[in-house]
ChimeraX commands (.cxc) that place a marker at each C-alpha (Angstrom):
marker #1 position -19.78,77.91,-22.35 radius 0.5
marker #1 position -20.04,74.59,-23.56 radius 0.5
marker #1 position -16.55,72.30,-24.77 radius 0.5
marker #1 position -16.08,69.11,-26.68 radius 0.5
marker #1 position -13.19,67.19,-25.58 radius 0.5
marker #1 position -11.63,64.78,-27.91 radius 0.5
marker #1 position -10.62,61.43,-26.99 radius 0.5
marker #1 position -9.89,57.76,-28.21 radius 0.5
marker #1 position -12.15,54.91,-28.14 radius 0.5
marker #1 position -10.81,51.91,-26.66 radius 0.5
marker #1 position -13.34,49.86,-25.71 radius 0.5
marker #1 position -17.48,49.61,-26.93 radius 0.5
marker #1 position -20.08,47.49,-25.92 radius 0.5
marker #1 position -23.38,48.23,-26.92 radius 0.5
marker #1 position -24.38,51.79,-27.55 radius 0.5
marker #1 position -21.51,52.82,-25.26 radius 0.5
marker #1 position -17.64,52.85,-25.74 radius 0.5
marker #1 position -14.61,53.75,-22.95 radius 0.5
marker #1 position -12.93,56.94,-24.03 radius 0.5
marker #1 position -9.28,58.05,-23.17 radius 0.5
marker #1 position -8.83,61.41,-22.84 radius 0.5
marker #1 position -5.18,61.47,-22.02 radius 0.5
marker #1 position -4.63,58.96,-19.60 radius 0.5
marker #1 position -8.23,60.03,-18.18 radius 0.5
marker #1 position -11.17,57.46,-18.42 radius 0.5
marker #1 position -14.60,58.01,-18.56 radius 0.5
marker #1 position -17.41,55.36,-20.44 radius 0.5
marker #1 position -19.94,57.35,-22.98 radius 0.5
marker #1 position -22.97,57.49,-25.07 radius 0.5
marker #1 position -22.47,56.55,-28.50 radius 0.5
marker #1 position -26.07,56.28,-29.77 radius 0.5
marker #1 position -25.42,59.33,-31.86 radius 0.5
marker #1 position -22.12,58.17,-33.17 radius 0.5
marker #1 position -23.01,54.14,-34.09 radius 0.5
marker #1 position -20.37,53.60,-36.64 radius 0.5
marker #1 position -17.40,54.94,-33.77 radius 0.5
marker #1 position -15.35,52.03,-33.07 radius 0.5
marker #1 position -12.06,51.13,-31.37 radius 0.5
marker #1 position -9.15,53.73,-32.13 radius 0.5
marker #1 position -11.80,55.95,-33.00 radius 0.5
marker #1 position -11.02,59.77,-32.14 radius 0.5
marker #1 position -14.32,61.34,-31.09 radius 0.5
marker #1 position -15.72,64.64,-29.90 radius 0.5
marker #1 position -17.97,63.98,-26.50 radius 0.5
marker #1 position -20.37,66.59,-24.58 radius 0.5
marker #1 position -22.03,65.73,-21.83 radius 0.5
marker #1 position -20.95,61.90,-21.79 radius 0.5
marker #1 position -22.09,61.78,-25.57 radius 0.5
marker #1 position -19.66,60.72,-28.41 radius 0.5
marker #1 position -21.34,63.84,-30.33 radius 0.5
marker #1 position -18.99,62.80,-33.54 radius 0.5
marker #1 position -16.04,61.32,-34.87 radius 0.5
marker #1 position -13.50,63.22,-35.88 radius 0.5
marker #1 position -9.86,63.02,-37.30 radius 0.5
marker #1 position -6.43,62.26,-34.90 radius 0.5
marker #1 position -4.52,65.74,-36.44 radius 0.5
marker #1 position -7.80,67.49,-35.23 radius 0.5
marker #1 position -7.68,65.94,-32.06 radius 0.5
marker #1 position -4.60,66.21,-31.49 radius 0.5
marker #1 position -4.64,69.65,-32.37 radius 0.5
marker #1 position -7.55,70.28,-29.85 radius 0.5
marker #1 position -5.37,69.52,-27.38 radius 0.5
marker #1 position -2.84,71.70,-28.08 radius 0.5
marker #1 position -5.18,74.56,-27.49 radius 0.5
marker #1 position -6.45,73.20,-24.22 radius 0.5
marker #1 position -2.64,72.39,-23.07 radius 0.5
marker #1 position -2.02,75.82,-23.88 radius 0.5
marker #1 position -4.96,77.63,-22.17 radius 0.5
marker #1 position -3.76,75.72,-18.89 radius 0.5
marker #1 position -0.80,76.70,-18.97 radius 0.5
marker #1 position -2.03,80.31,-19.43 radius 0.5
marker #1 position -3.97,79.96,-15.95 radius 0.5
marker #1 position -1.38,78.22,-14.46 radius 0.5
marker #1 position 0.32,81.45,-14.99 radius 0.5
marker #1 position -2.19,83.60,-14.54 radius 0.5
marker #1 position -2.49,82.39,-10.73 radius 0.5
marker #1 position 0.93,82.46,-10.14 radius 0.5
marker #1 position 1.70,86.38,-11.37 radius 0.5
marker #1 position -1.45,86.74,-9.05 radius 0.5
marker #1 position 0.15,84.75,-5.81 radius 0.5
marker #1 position 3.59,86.75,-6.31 radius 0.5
marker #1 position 1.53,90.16,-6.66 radius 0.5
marker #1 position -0.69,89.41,-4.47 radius 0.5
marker #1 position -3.56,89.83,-6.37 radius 0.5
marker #1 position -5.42,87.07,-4.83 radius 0.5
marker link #1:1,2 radius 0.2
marker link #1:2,3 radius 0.2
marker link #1:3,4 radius 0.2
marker link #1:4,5 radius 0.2
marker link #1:5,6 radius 0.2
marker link #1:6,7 radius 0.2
marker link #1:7,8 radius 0.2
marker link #1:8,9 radius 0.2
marker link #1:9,10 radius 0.2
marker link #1:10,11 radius 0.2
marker link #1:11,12 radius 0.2
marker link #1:12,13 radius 0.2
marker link #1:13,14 radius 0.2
marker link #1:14,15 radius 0.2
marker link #1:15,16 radius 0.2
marker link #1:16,17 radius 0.2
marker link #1:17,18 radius 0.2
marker link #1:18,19 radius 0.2
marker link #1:19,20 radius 0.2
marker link #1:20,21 radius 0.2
marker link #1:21,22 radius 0.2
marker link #1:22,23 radius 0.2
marker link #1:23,24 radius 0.2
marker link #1:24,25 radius 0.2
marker link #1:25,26 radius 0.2
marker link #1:26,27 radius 0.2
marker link #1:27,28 radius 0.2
marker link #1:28,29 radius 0.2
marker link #1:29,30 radius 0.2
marker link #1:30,31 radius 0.2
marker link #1:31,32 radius 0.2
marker link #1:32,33 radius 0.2
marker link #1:33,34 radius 0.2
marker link #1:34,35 radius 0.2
marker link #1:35,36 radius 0.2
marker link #1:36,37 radius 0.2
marker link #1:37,38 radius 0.2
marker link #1:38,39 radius 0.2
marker link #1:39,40 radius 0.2
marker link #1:40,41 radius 0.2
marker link #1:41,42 radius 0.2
marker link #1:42,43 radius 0.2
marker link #1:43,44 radius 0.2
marker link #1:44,45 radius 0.2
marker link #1:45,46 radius 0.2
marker link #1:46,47 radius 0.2
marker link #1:47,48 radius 0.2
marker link #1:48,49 radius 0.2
marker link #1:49,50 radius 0.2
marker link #1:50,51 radius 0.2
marker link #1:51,52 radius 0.2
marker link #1:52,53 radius 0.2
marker link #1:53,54 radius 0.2
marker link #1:54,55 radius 0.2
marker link #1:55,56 radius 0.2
marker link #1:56,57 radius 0.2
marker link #1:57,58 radius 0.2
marker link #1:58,59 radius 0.2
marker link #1:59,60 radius 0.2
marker link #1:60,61 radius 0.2
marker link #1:61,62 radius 0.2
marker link #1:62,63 radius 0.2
marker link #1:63,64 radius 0.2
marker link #1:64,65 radius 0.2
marker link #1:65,66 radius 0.2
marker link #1:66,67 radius 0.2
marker link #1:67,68 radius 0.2
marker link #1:68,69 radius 0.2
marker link #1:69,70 radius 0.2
marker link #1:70,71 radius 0.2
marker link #1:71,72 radius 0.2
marker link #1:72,73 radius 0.2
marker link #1:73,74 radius 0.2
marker link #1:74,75 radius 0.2
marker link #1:75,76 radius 0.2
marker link #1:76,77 radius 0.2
marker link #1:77,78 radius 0.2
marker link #1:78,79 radius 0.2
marker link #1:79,80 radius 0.2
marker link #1:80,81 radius 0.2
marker link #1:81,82 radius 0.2
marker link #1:82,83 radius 0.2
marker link #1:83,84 radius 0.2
marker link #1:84,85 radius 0.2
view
């Protein structure tokens, strides 16, 4: 399965920019997304900024993936007290 994360552009030099993804760092690709700039929500794969997209859809992007962590967060822990291990 492949996944896009969303994150926020705060920094570019070149063809690459520094992306937040909550609080988490990481410098990508941005030859496919040239007009991305600083404050910039994008979508990145694979250390690409694949394209830019809007702050509600980000945000609610990560809604979903809060949520699906907390699923297997609880997931693992009905599995630990049932010892389904």
């Amino acid at each position: 399965m492949c996944l896009a994360v969303p994150g926020r552009i705060i920094e570019t030099r070149h063809q690459r920019a520094l992306v937040d993804f909550q609080g988490n760092r990481m410098e990508v690709c941005t030859v496919l997304t040239p007009d991305a700039d600083v404050h910039d929500w994008v979508l990145v794969h694979a250390g690409f900024a694949i394209a830019k997209i809007e702050a509600s859809a980000a945000a609610e992007t990560w809604s979903y993936l809060r949520a699906m962590a907390l699923d297997d967060q609880a997931d693992a822990l009905r599995e630990t007290e049932t010892g389904d291990a």
